[in-house]
Backbone as a ProteinNet text record, in pm:
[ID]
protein_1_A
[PRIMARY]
XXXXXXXXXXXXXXXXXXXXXXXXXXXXXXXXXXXXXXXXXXXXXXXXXXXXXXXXXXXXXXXXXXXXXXXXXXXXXXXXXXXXXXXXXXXXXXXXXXXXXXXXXXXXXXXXXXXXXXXXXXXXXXXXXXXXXXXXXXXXXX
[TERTIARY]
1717.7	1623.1	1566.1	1410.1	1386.9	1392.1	1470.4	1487.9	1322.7	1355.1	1176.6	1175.6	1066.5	1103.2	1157.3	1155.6	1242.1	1457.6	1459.6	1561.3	1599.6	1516.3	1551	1545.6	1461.8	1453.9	1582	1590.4	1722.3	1829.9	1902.8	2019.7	1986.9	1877.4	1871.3	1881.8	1813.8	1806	1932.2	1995.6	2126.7	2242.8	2272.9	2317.9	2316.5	2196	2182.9	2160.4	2164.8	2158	2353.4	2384.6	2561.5	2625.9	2593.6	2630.6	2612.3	2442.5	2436	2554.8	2544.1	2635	2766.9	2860.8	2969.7	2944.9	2874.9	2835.8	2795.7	2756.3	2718	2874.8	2941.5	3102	3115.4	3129.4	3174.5	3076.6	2981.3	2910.6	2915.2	2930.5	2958.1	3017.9	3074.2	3187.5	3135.9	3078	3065	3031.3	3098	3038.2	2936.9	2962.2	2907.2	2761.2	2738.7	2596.9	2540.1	2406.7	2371.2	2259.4	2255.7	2112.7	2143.1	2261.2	2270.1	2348.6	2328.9	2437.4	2425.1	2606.3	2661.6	2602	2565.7	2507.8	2535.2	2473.1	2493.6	2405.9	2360.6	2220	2293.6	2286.8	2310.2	2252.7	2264.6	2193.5	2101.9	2100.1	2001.9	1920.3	1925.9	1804.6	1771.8	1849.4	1866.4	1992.7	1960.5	2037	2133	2264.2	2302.1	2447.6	2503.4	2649.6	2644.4	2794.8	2829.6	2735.3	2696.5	2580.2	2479.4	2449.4	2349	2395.3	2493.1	2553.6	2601.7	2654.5	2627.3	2560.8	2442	2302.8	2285.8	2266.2	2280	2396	2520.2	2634.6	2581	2537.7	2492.2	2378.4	2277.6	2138.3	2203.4	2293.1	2296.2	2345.9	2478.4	2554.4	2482.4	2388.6	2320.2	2210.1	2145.7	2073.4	2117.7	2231.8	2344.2	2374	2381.1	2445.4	2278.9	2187.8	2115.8	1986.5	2054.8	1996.2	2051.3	2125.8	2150.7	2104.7	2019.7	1889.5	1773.1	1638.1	1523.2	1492.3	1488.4	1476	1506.1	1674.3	1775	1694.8	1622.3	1609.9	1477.2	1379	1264.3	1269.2	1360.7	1358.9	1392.2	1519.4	1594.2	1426.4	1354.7	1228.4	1162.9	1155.4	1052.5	1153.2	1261.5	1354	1327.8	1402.5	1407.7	1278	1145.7	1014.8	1001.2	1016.7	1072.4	1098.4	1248.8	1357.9	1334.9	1312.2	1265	1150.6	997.6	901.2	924.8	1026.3	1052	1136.2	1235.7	1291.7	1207.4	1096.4	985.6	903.2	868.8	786.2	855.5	1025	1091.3	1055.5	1135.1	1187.7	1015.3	934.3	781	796.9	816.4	769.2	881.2	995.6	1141	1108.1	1042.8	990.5	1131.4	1094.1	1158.3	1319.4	1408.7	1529.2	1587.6	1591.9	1609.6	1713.7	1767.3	1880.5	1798.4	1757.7	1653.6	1750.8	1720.6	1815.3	1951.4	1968.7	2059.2	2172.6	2134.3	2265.7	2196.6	2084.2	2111.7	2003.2	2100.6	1989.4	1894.3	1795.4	1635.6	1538.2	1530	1413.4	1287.7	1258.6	1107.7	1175.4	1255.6	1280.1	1327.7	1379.9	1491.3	1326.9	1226.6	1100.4	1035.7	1026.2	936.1	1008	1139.6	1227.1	1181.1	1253.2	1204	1102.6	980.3	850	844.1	872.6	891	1017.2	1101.2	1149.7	1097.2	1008.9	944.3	824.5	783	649.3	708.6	799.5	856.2	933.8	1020.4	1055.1	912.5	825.6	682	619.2	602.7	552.8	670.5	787.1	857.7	822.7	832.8	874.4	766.6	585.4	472.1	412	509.6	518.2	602.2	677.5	793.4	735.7	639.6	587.2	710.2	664.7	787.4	839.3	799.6	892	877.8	1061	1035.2	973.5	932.4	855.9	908.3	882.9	1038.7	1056	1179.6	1237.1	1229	1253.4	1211.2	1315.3	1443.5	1506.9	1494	1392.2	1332.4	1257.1	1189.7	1100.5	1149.9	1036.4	1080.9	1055.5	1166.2	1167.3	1054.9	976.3	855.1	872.7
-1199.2	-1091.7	-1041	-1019.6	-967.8	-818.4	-782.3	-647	-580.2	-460.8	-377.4	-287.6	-265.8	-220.3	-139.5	-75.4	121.4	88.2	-55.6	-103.9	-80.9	-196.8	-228.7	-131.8	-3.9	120.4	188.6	226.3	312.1	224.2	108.8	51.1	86.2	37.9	33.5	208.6	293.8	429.5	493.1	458.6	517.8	451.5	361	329.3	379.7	392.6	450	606	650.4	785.2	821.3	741.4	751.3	748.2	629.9	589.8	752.9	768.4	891.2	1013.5	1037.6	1139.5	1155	1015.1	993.7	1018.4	926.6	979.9	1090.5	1136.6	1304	1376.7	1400.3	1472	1402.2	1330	1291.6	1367.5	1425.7	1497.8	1638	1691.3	1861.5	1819	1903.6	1922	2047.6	2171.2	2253.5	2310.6	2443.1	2448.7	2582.6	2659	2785.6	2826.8	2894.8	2941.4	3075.2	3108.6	3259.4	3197.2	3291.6	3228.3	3173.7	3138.1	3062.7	2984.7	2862.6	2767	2671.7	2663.4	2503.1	2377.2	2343.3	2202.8	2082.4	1953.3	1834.7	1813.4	1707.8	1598.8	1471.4	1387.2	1258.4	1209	1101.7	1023.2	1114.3	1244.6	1263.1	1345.9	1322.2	1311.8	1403.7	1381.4	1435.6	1566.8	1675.4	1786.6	1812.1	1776.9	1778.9	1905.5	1953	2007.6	1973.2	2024.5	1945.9	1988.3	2067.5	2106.5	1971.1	1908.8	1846.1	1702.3	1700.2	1570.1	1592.5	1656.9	1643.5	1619.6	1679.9	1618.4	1501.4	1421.6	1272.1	1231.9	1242.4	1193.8	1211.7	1301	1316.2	1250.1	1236.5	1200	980.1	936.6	857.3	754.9	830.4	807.5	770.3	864.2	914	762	720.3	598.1	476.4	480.9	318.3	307.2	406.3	413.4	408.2	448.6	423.9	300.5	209.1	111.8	-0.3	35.5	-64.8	-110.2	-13.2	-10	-6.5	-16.1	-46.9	107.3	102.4	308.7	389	368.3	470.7	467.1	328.7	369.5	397.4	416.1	419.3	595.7	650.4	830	875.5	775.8	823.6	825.5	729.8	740.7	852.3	891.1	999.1	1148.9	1148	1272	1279.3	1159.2	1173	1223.9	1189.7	1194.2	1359.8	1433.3	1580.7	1622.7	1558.5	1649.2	1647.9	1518.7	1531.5	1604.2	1580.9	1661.3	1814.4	1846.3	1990.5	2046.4	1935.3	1946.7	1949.2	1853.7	1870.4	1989.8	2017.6	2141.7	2261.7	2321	2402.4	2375.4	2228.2	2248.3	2247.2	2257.1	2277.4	2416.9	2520.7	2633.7	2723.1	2678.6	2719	2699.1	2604.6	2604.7	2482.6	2486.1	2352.5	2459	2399.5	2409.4	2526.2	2518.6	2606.6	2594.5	2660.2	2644	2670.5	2586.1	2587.4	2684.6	2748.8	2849.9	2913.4	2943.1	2957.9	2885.8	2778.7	2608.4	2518.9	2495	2320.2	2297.6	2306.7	2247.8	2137.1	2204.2	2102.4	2050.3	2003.3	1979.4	1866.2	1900.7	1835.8	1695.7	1605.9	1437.9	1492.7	1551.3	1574.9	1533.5	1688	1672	1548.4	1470.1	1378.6	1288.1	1233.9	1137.5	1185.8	1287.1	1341.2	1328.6	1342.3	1283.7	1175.6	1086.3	889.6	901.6	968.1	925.2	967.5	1096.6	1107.4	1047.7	952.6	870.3	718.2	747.9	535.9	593.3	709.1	747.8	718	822.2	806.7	659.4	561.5	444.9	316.5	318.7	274.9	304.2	405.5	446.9	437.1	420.1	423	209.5	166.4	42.5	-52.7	42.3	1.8	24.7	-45.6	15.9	51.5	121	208.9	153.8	-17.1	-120.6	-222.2	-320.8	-399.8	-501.9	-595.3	-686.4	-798.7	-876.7	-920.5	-1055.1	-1109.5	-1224.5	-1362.1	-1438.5	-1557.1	-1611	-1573.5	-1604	-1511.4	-1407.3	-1352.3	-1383.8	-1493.6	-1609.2	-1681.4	-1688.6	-1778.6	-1921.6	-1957	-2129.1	-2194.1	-2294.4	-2386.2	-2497.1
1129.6	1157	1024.8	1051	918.1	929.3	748.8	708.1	704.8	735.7	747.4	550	523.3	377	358.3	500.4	482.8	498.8	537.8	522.8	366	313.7	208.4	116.5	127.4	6.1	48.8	177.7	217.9	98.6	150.5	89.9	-80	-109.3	-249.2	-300.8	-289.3	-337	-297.7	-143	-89.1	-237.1	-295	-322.5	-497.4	-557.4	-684.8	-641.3	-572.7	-529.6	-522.9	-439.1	-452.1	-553.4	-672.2	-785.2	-875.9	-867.7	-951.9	-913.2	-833.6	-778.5	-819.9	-806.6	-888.9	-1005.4	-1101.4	-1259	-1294.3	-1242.3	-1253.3	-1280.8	-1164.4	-1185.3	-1272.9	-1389.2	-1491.3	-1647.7	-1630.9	-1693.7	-1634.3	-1556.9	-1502.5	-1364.7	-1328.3	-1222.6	-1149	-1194	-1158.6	-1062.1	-1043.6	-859.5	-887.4	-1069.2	-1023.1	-955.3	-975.5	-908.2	-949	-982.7	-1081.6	-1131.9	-1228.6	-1286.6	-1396.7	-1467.8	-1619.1	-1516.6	-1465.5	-1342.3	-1488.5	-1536.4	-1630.6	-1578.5	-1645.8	-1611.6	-1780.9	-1727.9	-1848.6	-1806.4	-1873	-1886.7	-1909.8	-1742.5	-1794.4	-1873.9	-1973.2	-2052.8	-2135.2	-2153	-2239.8	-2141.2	-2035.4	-1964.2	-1854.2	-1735.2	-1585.2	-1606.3	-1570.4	-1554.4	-1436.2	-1434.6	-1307.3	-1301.4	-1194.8	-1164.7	-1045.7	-1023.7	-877.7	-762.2	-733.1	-637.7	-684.1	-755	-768.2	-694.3	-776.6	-729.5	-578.1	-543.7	-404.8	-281.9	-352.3	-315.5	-322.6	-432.5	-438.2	-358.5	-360.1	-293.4	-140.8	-120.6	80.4	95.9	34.4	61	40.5	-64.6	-99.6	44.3	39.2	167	296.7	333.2	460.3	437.4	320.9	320.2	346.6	289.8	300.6	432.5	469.9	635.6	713	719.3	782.2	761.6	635.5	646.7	738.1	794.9	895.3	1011.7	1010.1	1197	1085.5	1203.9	1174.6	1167.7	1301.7	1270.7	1208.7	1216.8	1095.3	1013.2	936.2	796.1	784.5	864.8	885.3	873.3	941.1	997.3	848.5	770.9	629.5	550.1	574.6	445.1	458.5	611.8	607	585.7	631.5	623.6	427.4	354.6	225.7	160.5	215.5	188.9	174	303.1	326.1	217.4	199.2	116.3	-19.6	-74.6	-223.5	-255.6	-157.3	-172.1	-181.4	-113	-100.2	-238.4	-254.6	-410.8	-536.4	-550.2	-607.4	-659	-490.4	-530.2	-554.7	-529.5	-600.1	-718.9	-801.7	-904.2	-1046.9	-954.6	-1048.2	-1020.9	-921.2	-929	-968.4	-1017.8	-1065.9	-1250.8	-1279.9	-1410.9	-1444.7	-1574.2	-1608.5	-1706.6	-1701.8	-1740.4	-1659.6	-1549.6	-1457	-1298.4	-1246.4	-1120.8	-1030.9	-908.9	-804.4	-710.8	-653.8	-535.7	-620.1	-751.7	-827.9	-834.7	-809.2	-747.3	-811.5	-823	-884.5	-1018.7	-1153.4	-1249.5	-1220.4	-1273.2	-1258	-1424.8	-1438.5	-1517.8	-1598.2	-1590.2	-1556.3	-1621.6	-1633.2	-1612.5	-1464.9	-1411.7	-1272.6	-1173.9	-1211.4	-1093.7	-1119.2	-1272.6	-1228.5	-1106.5	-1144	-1034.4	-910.7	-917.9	-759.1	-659	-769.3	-737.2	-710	-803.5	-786.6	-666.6	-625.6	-459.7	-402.8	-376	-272.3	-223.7	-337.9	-305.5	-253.2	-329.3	-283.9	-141.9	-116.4	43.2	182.2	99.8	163.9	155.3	119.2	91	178	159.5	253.7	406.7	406.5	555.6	639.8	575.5	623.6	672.1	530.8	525.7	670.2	705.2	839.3	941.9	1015.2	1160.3	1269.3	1339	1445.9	1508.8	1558.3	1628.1	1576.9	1558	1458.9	1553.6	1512.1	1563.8	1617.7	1767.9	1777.4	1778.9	1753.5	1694.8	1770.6	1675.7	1764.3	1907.6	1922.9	1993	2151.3	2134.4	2235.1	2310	2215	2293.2	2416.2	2543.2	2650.1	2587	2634.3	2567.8	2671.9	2576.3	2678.3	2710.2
[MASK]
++++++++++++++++++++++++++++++++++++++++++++++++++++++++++++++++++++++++++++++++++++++++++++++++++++++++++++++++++++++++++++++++++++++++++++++

């Protein structure tokens, strides 16, 4: 059977979305919350504490698992499409080096990503028409 692309983005992003999440608790652990919320910068780069990574750890999870149907992962592109867009537009109007809802460091490497999943979420999931198309063994034999 062929995989639909919202297959193939779910597994792939569920999976570096999970990964991040683990690596993250290895750079902040933290659960606090306020307006100075502890945070690290993986690599230099991405601002995370455990609120963050949790996020990745649930969103990651929730992809791997729903790349296994055509739909599941079709609903995960557009749900993720949602959720990052919505993460997005916090973490632009939260300003850059900043705790979005006083929980999760953000900054502007964090929104651009965010942006690049919510367009490749959106671009998958538009790419997957709503029924997969069906297989050859469905065929009446002639």
């Amino acid at each position: 059977m062929n995989k639909a692309p919202a297959q193939t983005f779910a597994r792939l992003i569920g999976w570096i979305l999970t990964i991040a999440g683990i690596v993250g608790f290895f750079y902040c652990a933290s659960f606090e919350a306020g307006r100075h919320v502890p945070s690290e910068d993986v690599f230099g780069l991405l601002s995370v504490n455990g609120w963050h990574n949790v996020v990745h750890l649930v969103t990651g999870l929730i992809g791997i698992r729903a790349a296994r149907t055509w739909g599941g992962a079709r609903a995960y592109s557009f749900a993720l499409f949602v959720l990052y867009t919505a993460i997005f537009v916090l973490g632009l109007a939260y300003g850059t080096d900043r705790a979005v809802l006083s929980l999760i460091p953000i900054n502007a490497a964090d929104d651009a990503l965010h942006g690049i999943i919510a367009a490749a979420a959106l671009a998958s999931g538009l790419a997957t028409p709503a029924v997969p198309p069906p297989t050859l063994a469905a065929e009446p034999a002639r």
